[in-house]
C-alpha positions as CSV (number, residue, x, y, z in Angstrom):
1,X,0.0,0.0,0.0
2,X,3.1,2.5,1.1
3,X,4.8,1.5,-2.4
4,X,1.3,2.4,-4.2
5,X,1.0,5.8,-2.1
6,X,4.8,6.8,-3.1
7,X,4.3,5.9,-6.5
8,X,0.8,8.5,-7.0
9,X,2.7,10.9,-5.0
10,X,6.1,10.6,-7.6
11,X,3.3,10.9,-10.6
12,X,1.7,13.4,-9.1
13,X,5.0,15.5,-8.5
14,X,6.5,14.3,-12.4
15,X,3.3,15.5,-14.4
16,X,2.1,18.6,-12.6
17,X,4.6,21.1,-15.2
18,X,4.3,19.0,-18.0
19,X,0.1,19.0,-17.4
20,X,0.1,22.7,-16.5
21,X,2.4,23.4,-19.7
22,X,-0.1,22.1,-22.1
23,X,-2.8,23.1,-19.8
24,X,-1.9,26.7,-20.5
25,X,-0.6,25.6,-24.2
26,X,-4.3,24.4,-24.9
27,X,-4.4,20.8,-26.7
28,X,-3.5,21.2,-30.3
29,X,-2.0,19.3,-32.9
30,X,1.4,19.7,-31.6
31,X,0.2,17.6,-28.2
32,X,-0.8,15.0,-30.2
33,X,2.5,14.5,-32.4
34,X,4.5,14.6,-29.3
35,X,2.1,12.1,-27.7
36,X,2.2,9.9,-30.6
37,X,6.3,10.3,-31.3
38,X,6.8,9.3,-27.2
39,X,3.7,6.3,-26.9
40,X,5.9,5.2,-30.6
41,X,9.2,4.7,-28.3
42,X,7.2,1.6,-26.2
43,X,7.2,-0.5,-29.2
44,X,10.9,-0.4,-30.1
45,X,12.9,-4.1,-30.0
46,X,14.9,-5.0,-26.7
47,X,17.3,-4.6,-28.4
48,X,17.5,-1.0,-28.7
49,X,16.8,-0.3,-25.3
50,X,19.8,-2.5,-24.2
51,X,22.1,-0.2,-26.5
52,X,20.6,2.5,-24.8
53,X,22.3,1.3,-21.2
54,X,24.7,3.2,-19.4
55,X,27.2,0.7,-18.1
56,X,27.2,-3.0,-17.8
57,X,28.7,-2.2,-14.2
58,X,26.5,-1.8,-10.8
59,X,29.5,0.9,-10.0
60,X,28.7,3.1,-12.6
61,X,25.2,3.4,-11.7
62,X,26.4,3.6,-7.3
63,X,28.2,6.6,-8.6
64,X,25.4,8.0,-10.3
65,X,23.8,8.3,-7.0
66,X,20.9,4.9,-8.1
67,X,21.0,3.4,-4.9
68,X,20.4,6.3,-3.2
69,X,17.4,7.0,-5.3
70,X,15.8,3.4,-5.2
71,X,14.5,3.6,-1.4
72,X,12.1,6.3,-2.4
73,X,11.2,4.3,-5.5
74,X,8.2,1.3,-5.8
75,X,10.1,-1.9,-5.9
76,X,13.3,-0.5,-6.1
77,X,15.2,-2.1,-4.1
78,X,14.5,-5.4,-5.7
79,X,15.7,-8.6,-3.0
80,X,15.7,-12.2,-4.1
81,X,13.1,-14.3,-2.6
82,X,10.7,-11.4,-1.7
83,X,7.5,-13.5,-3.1
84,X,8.3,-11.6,-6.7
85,X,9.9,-14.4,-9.1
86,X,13.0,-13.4,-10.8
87,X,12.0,-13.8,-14.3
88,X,8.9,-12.1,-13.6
89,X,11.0,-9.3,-12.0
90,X,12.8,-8.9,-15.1
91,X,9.5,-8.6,-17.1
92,X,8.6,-6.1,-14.9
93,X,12.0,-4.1,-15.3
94,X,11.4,-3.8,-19.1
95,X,8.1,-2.8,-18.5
96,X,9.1,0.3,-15.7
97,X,12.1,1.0,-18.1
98,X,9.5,1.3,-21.3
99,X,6.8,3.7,-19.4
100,X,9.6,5.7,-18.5
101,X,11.3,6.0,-21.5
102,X,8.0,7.0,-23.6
103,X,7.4,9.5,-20.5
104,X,11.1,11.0,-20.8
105,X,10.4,11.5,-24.8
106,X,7.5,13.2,-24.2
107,X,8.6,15.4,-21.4
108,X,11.8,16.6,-23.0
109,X,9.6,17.2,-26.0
110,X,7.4,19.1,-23.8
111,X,10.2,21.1,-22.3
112,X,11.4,22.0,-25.9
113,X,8.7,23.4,-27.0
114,X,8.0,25.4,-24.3
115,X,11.0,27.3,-25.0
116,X,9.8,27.0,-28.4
117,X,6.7,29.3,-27.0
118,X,9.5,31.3,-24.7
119,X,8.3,30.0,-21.8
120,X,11.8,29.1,-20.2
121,X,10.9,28.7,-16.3
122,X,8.1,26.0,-17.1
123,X,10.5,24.5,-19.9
124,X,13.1,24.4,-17.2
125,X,10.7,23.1,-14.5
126,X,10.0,20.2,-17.0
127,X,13.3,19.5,-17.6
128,X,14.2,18.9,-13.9
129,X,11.0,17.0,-13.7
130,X,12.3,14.7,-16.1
131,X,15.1,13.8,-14.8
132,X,13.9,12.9,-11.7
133,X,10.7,11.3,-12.5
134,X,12.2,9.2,-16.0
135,X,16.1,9.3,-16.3
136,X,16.5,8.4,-12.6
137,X,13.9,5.2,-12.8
138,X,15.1,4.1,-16.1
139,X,18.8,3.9,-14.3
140,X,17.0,2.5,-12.0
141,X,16.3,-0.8,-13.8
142,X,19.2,-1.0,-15.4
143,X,20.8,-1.3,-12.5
144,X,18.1,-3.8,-11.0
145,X,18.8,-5.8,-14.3
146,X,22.6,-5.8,-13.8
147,X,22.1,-7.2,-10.0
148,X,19.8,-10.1,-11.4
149,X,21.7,-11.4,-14.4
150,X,24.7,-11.6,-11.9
151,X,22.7,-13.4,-8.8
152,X,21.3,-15.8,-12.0
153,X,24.8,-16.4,-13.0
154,X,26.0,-16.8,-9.5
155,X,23.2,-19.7,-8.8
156,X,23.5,-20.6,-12.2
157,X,19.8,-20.0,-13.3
């Protein structure tokens, strides 16, 4: 129930500029494109979302400040044998990572073009935004991934 709370609240917090941007923007064609672009990034292969990893090394993502950042996230700090199996765990990485990444697409594109329309604070607001609410999770999994391939290979799974 506390993981559900924390994740509204972290929605709640991520949206608010990006909703009051297009809010004030009105909805117009250029919502929709950008909405369309972003939702468009969920259906790329595995494959490109693995080239799109940071490091193959848990100390890479340590000194990006992850582990900090996964107490205040829902299931982040991912331990095996907490009644989640590990293979669904993994499903359920790709699946964070995905939201995320269509999210981060269509917030930067939000931020852009609201300096586009000059409107630098809310632009800047968004971009902060996004890199809390979507660049952080998305490290986030990667990182989770990284720690279950290697306790997999460790028990030889």
């Amino acid at each position: 129930m506390v993981n559900q709370l924390l994740n509204v609240g972290w929605t709640i917090v991520g949206f608010f500029p990006v909703g009051y941007f297009w809010f004030l923007q009105g909805i117009h064609w250029p919502f929709y494109v950008l909405l369309l672009l972003s939702v468009a990034s969920c259906f790329f292969p595995e494959a490109i979302y693995r080239k799109l990893d940071v490091s193959k090394n848990q100390r890479v993502y340590r000194r990006l400040g992850v582990k900090f950042i996964r107490r205040f996230a829902q299931d982040g700090d991912f331990q095996a044998g907490n009644g989640i199996g590990i293979k669904n765990y993994l499903k359920k990485t790709q699946m964070f990572e995905r939201y995320h990444f269509c999210c981060l697409i269509f917030f930067q594109a939000s931020s852009v073009y609201a300096c586009y329309n000059e409107q630098y604070i809310l632009a800047f607001t968004i971009f902060i935004c996004n890199i809390i609410y979507n660049v952080y999770p998305i490290l986030l999994q990667q990182y989770n991934r990284i720690r279950i391939v290697k306790f997999l290979r460790q028990h030889n799974l």
